[in-house]
C-alpha positions in Angstrom: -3.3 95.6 26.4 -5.5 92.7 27.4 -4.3 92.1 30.6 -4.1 95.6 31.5 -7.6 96.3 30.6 -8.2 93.7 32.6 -6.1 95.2 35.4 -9.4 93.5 36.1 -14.9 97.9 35.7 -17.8 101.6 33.6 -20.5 100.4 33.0 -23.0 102.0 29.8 -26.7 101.8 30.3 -28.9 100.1 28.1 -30.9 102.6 26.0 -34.0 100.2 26.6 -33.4 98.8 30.0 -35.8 99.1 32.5 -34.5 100.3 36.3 -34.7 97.6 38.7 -35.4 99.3 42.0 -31.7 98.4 44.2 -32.3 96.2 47.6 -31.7 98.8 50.4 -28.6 97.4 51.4 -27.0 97.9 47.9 -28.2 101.2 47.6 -26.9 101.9 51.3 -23.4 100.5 50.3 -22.6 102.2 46.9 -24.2 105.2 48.4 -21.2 104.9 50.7 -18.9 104.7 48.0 -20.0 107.6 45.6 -19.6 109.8 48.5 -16.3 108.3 49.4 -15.0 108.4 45.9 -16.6 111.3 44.2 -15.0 114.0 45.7 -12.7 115.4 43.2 -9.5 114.0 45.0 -7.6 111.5 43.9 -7.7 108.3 45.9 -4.5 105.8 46.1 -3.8 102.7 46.9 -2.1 99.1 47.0 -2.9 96.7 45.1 -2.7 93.6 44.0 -4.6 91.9 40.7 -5.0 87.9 40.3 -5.5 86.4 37.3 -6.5 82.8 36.5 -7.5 81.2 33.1 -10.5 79.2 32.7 -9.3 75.9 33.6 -6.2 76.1 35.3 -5.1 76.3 39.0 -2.6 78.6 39.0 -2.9 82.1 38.9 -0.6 85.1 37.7 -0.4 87.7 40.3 0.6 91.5 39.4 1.3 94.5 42.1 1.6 98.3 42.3 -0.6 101.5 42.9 -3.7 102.7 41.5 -5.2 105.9 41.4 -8.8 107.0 40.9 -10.5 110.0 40.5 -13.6 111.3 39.1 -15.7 111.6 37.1 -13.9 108.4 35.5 -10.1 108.8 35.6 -7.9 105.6 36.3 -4.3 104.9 36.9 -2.0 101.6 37.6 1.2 101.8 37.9 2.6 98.1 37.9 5.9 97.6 39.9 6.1 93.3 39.3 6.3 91.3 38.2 7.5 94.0 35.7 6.7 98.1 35.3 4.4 99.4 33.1 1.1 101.7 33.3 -2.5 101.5 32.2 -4.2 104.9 32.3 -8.3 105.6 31.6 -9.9 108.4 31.0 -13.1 109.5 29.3 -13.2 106.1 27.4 -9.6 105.9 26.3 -7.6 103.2 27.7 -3.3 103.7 27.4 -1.4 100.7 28.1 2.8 101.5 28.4 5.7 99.6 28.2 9.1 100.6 29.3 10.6 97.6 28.2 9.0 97.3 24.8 9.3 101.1 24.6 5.6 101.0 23.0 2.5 102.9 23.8 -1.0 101.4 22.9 -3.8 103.1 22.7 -7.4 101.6 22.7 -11.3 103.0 22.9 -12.8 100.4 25.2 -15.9 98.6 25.0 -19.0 98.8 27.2 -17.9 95.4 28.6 -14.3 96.4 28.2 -15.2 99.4 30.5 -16.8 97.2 33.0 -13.6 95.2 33.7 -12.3 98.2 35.3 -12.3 99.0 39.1 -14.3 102.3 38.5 -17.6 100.8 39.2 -18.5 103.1 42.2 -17.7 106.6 40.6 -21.2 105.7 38.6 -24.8 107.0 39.7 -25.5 104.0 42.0 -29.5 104.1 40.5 -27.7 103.6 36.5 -26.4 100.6 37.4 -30.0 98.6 38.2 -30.6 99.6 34.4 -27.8 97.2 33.3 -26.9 94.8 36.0 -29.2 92.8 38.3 -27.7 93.9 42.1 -27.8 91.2 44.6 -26.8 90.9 48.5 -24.4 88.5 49.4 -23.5 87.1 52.9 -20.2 88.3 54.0 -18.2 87.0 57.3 -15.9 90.1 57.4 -18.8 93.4 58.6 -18.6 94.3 54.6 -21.3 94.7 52.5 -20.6 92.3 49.4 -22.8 92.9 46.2 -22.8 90.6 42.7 -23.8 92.1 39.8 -24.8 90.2 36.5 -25.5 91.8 33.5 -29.1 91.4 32.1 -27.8 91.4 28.4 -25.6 88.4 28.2 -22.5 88.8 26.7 -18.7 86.8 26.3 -16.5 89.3 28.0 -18.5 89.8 31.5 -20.6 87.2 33.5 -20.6 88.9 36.8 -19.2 91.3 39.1 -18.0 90.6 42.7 -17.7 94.0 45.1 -16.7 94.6 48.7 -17.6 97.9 50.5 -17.2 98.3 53.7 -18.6 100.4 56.4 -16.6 103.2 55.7 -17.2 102.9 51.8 -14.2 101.8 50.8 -13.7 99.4 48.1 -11.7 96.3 49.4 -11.6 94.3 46.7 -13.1 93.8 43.5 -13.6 90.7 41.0 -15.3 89.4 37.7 -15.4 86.4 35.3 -15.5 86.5 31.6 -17.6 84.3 29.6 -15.3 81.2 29.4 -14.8 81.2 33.1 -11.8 83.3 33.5 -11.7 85.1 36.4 -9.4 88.8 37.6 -9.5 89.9 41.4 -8.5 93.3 42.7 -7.3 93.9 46.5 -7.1 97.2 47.7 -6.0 96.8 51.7 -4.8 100.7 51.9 -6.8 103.6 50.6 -5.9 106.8 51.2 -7.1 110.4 50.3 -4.5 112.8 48.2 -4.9 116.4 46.6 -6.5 115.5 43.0 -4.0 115.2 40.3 -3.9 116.8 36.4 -5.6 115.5 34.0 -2.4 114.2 32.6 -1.8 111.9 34.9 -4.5 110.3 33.3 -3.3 110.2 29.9 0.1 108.3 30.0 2.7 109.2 26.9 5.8 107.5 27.1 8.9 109.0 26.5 10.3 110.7 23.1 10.9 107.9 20.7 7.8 105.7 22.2 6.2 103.5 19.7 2.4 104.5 19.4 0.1 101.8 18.5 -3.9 102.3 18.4 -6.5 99.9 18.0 
């Protein structure tokens, strides 16, 4: 369940947080994105999630589709380095195993929440009441923001983001506390009629193990 919650983001404000005003560029880029994103459909793509462990050099790479779809609806379905799919929806993470034929199902975190690529379905202004939003230079035309929580805590350090001009979410990254860091690459979006809510909301087949935690 780990791994695939890390299948490496939403975020909940701060009830006392002050709202940071966003650098125009930030604002201009996830402005892009809520517009691109927000529409009711459900938007697909490639992708591929790297994950390397504080400390080491070599990294475990995974690959298969994801779907997203507001107002916060998430799906991966893993094809290697084995199958399996990790569903969100309104809070509720579902993590399934073909091969161990087992179903877990988990509430997430704030910080859990924030490991998941679903950053830009949020109010773009919500986000400057957790995160401090910050322009980086990028090479490639994108627009590349970091974001760093302003209430420190083990599971997220910051937030890497690459929008480009068209508002679509190229890749995605973070690092946890002890310096392990997830990447998401998205190379292929592409716009599709929006799916049931079940989609969302992976069972497993009769005889599926449920586990929740």
């Amino acid at each position: 369940m780990r791994r695939a919650a890390l299948a490496g983001l939403l975020f909940a404000a701060t009830a006392f947080a002050a709202t940071d005003p966003l650098p125009e560029a930030a604002a201009s880029a996830l402005s892009r994105v809520a517009a691109r994103y927000a529409d009711g459909a459900s938007h697909a793509s490639e992708f591929t999630q790297i994950y390397t462990p504080a400390g080491f050099t070599m990294s475990q790479r995974d690959s298969g589709t994801i779907r997203i779809q507001s107002p916060q609806r998430l799906r991966f379905d893993y094809r290697a380095p084995s199958k399996r799919v990790y569903t969100y929806d309104a809070g509720e993470g579902r993590f399934f195993s073909p091969e161990d034929k087992q179903l877990t199902v988990h509430r997430l975190t704030a910080e859990e929440k924030a490991k998941l690529p679903i950053l830009f379905l949020r109010d773009p202004q919500d986000l400057s009441r957790d995160y401090a939003i910050s322009v980086e230079p990028s090479s490639d035309g994108a627009s590349r923001l970091l974001l760093e929580p302003k209430v420190a805590t083990p599971e997220l350090s910051w937030v890497r983001v690459s929008i480009d001009a068209e508002g679509a979410v190229r890749d995605l990254s973070y690092e946890d506390g002890s310096g392990s860091r997830t990447e998401f690459r998205f190379p292929s979006w592409k716009r599709e009629k929006a799916r049931p809510p079940s989609d969302f909301k992976v069972a497993g087949p009769p005889g599926t193990r449920i586990v929740e935690n």
